[in-house]
C-alpha positions as CSV (number, residue, x, y, z in Angstrom):
1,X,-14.3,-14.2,84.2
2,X,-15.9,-11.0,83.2
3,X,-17.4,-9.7,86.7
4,X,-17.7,-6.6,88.4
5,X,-19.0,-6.8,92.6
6,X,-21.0,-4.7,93.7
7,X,-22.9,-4.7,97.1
8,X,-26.3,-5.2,98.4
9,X,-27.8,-5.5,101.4
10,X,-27.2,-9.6,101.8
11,X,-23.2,-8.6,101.0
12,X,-21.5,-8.3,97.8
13,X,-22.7,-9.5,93.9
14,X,-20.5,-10.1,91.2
15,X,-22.0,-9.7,88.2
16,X,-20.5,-11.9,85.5
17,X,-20.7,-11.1,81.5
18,X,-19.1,-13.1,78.9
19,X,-17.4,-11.5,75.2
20,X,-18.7,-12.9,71.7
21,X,-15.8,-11.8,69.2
22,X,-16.5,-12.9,65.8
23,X,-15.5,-11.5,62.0
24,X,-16.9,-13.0,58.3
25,X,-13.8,-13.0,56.3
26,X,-10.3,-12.7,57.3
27,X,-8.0,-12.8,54.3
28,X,-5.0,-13.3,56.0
29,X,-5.8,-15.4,58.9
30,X,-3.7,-13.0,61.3
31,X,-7.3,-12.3,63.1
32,X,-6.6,-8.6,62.7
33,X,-10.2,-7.8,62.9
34,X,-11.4,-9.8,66.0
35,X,-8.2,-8.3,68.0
36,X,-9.4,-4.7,67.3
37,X,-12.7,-6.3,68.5
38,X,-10.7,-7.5,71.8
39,X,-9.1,-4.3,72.2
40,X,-12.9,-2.3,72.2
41,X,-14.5,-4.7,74.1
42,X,-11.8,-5.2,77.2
43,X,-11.1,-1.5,77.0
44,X,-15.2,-0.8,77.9
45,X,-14.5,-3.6,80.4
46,X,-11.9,-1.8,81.8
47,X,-14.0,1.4,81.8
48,X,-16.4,-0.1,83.7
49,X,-14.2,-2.0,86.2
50,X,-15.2,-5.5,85.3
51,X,-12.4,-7.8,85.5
52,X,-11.5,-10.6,82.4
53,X,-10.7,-13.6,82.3
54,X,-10.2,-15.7,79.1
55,X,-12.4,-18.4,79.2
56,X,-15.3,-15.9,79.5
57,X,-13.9,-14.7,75.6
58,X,-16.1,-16.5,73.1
59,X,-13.8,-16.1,69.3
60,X,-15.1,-17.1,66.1
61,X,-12.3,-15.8,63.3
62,X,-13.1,-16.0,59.4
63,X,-16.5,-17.5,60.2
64,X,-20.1,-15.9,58.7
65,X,-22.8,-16.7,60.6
66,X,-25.3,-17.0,57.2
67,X,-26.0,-20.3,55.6
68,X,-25.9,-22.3,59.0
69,X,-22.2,-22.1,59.0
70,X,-20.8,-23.7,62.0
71,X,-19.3,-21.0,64.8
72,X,-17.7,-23.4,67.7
73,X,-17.0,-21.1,70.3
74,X,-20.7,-19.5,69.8
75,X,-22.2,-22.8,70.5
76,X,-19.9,-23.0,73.3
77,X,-21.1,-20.3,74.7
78,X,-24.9,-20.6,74.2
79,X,-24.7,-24.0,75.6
80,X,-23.1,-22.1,78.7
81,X,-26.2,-19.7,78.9
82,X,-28.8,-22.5,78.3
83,X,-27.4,-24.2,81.0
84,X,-27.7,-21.3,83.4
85,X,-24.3,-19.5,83.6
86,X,-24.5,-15.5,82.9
87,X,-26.1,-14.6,80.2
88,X,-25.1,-11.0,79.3
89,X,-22.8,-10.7,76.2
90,X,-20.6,-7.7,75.0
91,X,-20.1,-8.0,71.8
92,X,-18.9,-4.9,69.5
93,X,-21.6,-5.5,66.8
94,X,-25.1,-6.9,68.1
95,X,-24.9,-8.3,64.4
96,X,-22.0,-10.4,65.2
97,X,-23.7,-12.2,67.9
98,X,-27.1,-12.1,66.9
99,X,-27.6,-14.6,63.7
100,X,-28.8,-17.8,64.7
101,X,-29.7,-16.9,68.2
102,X,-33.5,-18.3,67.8
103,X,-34.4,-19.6,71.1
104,X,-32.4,-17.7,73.2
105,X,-33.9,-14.5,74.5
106,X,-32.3,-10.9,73.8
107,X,-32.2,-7.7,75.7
108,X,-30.6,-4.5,75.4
């Protein structure tokens, strides 16, 4: 999990985010480009002491989002936000999380 506590008058809050990772077209399938993604996005984590865990790191390698392409481990983690887990998402390029997210609401 992606969660950083902070405190509050009631006691402490851990606010949890969860990572979309995704590139169009890997030519050599060694996921080169979504690792340097990784690397960006759990190195601002780390800058901004939130902790990860992996199941809260969403993947989609060698997969555009035009054309209604499929992207499993987006619509994994949309069905986690519909169903009321966190809902922020780091992503390294709001483009990469952002086509084909009709009906689910977005915020800077």
């Amino acid at each position: 999990m992606l969660s950083r506590a902070t405190t509050s008058s009631t006691g402490t809050i851990t606010e949890q985010v969860l990572v979309y990772l995704r590139i169009s077209e890997d030519r050599t399938g060694e996921e080169a480009g979504v690792e340097r993604q990784r690397d960006d996005c759990l190195s601002l984590c780390a800058r901004l002491g939130l902790d990860v865990a992996e199941p809260d790191v969403f993947l989609d390698n060698d997969t555009s989002a035009y054309l209604d392409k499929k992207r499993p481990d987006f619509a994994r983690m949309l069905a986690r936000i519909k169903l009321g887990e966190p809902s922020p998402v780091l992503c390294r390029s709001y483009a990469g999380a952002s086509t084909g997210c009709d009906g689910v609401s977005r915020s800077a």
